[in-house]
N, C-alpha and C positions, 0 to 999 in steps of 0.2 A: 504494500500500500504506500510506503515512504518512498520506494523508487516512481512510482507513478507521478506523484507529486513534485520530485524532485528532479527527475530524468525525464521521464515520459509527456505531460503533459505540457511541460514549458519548451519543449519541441515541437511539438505538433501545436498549437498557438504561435513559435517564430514561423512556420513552413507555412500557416495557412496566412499571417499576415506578411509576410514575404512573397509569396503566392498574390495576392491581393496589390499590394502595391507593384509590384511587377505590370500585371495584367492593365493596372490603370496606367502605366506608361505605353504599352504596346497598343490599348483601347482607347484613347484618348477620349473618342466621341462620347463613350458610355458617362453620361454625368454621375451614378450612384458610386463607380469606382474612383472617380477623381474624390467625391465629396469625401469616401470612405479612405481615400488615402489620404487628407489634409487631418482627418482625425486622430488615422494611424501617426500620422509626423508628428502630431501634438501630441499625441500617447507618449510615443520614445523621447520626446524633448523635456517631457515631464520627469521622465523617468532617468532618462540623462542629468537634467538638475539635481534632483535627489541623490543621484552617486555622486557627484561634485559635490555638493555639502556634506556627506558624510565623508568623503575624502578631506575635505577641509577641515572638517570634526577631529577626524580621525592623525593629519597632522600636528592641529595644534595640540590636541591631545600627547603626540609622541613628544614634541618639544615641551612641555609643559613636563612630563616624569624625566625629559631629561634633565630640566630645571630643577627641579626637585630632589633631584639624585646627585646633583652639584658637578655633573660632567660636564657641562658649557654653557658660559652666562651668554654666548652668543645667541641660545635657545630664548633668553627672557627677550632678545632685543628683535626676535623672528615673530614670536608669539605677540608682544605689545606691537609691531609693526603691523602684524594681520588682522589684528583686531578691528585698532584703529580704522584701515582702509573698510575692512569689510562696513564697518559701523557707517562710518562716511559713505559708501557707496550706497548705503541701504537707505539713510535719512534720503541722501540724492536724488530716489530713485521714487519716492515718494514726497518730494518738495521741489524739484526742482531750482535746485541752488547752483548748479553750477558745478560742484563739486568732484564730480567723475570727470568733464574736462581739466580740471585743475591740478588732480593727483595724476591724468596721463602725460600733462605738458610737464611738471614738474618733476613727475618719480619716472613715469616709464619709459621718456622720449631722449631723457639724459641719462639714464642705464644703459638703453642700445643704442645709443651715439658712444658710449662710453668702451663697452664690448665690441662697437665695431671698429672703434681706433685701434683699441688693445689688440685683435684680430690678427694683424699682420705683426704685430711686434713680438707675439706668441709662433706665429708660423718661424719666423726668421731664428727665436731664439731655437726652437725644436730642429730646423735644418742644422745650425749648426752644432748641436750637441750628434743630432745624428750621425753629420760627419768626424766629429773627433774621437763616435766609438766605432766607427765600421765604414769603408771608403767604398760604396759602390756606386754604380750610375744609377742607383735608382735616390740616394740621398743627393748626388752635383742635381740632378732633378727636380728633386725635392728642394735644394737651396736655391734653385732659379728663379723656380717656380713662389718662391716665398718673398724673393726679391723684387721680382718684376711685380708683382702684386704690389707689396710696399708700394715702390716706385710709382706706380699707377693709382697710388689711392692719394699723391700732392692732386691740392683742389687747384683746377684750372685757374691760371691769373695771365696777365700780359707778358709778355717774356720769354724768358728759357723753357717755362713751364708747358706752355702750347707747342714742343717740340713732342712732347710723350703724349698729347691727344689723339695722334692716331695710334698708336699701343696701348691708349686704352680703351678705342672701338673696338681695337680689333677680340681686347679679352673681354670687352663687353659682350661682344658677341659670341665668342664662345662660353661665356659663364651663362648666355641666355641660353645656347643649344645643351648645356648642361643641365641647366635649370629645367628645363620642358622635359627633357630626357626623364630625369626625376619623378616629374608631376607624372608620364606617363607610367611610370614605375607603379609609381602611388595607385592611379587610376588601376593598373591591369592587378593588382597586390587585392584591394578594396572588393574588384567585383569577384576574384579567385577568393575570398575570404567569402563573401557574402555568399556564393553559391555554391561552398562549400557547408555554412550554415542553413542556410535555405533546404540543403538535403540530405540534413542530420547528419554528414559526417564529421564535422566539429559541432559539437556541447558547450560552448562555454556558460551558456546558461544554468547548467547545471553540474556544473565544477566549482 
């Protein structure tokens, strides 16, 4: 009876609403399967938020016993951090203050301006350690390649500097053909997951 519940059922319920919004893409015209899949979307968005909060539960939680256990005060400055925003985002979100643009211009936009300055200083410090433990062409590669990156991330100004704008079209363009490469990764990963789920040979539902 617990495997039904636990195995069984919560598979046949993803196959048939997989099944269902499936058929509403391939049937467009039928209105009951479009309606019935806008429902299904809010079901799993529902249900997607609720695992995010208890994920977010569930870390500040961990940093919270690691406070308490006196392992790392950086755990108190993570937890009063989360707190904070989440509280501010939720007045936000029901006043209208402003407040969620505020903490992205201020906290999120100068952490990855920050990370991506760092980016290349990290790549360069890593070639060269990899060169001074092991000389092959796949690290001179690696150091080039960390270089010209550098090199290519001076912001355009008048000068000497517009000598490296065509090297950096040119790796513009292949970090875009890299980049699309990826997303198609993603894409073909997603629908091989989904229609591996779709016909009970992955459970994660019930693991």
């Amino acid at each position: 009876m617990r495997r039904i519940f636990t195995s069984v059922a919560p598979t046949v319920i993803t196959g048939i609403a997989g099944f269902l919004v499936l058929l509403s893409f391939v049937l467009p015209q039928v209105e009951v399967l479009v309606g019935l899949r806008a429902i299904l979307i809010n079901i799993a968005i529902i249900v997607a938020s609720i695992a995010l909060l208890l994920g977010f539960a569930r870390l500040l939680n961990l940093h919270w016993l690691r406070f308490r256990q006196r392992r790392s005060r950086v755990s108190l400055i993570a937890l009063f951090t989360a707190v904070v925003v989440f509280v501010v985002l939720v007045i936000d979100r029901f006043s209208n203050f402003g407040a969620a643009a505020f903490v992205f211009n201020v906290l999120i936009v100068p952490i990855q301006g920050s990370l991506g300055a760092l980016l290349t200083i990290f790549l360069a410090a890593a070639a060269v350690r990899m060169a001074r433990r092991r000389r092959t062409w796949g690290t001179v590669w690696f150091l080039v390649s960390a270089v010209i990156v550098l090199i290519t991330q001076i912001p355009p100004t008048e000068g000497a500097a517009n000598i490296l704008q065509p090297i950096r079209d040119l790796f513009n363009a292949l970090a875009m053909g890299g980049l699309r490469g990826l997303l198609l990764g993603v894409a073909l990963g997603t629908l091989a997951v989904a229609f591996r789920v779709l016909f009970a040979i992955d459970r994660p539902q019930s693991e």
